[in-house]
C-alpha positions as MATLAB code, in Angstrom:
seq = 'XXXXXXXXXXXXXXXXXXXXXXXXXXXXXXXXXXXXXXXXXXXXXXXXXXXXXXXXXXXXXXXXXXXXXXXXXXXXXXXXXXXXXXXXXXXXXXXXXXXXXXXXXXXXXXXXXXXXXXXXXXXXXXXXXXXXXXXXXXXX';
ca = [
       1.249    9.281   -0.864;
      -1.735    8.360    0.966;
      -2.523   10.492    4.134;
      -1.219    8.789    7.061;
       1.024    6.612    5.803;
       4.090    8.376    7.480;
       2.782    7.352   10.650;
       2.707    3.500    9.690;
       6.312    3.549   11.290;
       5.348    5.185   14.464;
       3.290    3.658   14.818;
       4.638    0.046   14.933;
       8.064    1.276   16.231;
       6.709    3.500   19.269;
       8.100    1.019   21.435;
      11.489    1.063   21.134;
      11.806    4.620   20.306;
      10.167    7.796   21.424;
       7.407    8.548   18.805;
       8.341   12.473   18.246;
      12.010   11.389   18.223;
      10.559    8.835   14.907;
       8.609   11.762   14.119;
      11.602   14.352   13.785;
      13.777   11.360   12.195;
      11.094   11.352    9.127;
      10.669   15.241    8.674;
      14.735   15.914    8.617;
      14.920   13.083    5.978;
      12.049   14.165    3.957;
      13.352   17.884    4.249;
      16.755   16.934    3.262;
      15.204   15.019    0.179;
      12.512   17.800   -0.624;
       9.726   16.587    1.079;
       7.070   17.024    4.115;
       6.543   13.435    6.076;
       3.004   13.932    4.456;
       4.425   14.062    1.145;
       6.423   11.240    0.629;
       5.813    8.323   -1.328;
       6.136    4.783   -0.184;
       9.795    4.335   -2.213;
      10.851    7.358   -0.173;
       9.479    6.395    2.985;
      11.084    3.100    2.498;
      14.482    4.260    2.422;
      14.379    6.384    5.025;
      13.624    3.511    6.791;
      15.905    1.548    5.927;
      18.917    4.023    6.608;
      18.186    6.835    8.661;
      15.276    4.962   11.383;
      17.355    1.713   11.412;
      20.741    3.215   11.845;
      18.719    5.187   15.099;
      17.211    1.902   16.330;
      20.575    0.611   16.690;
      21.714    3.258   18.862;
      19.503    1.774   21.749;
      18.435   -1.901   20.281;
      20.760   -4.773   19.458;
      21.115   -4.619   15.172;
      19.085   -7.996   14.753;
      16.203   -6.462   16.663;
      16.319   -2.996   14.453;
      16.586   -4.898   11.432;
      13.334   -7.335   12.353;
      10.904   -4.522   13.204;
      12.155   -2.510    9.912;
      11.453   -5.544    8.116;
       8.277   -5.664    9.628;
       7.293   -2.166    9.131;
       8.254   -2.401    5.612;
       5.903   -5.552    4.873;
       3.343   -3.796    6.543;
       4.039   -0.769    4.613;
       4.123   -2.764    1.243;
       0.430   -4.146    2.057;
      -0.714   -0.712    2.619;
       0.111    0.828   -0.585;
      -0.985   -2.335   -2.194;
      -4.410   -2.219   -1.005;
      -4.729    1.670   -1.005;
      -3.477    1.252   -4.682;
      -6.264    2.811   -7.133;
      -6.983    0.602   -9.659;
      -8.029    3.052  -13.010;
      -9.210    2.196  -16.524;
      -6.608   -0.128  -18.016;
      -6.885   -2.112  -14.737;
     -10.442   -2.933  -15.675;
     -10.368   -3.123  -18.926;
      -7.428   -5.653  -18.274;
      -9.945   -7.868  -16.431;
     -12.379   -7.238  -18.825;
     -10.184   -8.418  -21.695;
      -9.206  -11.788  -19.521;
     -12.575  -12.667  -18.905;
     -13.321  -12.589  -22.508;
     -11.627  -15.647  -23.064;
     -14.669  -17.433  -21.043;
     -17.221  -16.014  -22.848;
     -17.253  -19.829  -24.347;
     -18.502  -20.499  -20.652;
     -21.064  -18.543  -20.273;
     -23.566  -21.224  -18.680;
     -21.112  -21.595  -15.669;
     -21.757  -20.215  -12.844;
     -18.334  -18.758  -11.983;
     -18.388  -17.003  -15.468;
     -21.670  -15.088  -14.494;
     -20.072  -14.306  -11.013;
     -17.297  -12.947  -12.573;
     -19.152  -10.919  -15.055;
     -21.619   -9.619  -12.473;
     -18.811   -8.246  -10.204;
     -16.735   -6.407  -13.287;
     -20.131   -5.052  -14.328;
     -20.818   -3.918  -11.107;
     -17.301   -2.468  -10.755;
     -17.781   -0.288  -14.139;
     -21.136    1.073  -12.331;
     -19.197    2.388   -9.797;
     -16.349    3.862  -11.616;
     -18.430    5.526  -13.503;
     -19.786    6.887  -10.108;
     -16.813    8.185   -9.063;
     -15.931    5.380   -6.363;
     -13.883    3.199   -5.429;
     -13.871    0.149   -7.423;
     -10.610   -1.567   -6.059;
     -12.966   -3.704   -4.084;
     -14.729   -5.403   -6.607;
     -12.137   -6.258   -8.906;
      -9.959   -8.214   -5.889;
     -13.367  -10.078   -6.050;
     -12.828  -10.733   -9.655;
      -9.743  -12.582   -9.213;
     -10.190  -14.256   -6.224;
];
């Protein structure tokens, strides 16, 4: 899991419940599954939200309340991992492989956009960075 990501629901649910109370909530449930807080992996971190932080909330919040801000934290939580999501070889050569078909087009502008940006993004793979950036331009 990405560093940090624990702390998403602390975060966002600080103010209805003490954060180190949150905090112990997620290390008991990642011990008891074999985990550190640090550890976990979004799946994981999801149901602990879902059970263990929600059945908590509505200890001191009406249920409807608890089960809004879960949502919430989980939607937030999904966007995270979505964008923090390393995009690797097949990802690119996926794009690649779809912009083939417009090779036809070459003359068009959008067709040389595209093919600048997944050239650029195979520079900086094979730099070593980050290249997650460059293909949401691709296909947007």
């Amino acid at each position: 899991m990405t560093a940090g990501l624990h702390q998403l629901p602390v975060k966002m649910l600080g103010d209805l419940i003490s954060p180190r109370a949150l905090e112990r909530i997620l290390q008991d449930a990642a011990t008891s599954r074999g985990t550190t807080p640090g550890g976990m992996d979004s799946q994981t971190l999801e149901d602990i939200l879902k059970r263990e932080v929600f059945k908590r909330l509505q200890l001191s919040v009406p249920a409807p309340l608890a089960k809004r801000r879960v949502s919430e934290v989980l939607a937030e939580l999904s966007r995270t991992t979505q964008e923090r999501a390393p995009l690797n070889d097949a990802a690119l050569d996926e794009l690649e492989e779809h912009a083939r078909r417009f090779a036809l087009y070459f003359d068009w502008p959008e067709t040389q956009r595209l093919r600048g940006l997944l050239g650029v993004a195979r520079q900086e793979q094979e730099a070593g960075r980050d290249i997650a950036p460059w293909c949401r331009r691709a296909v947007t």
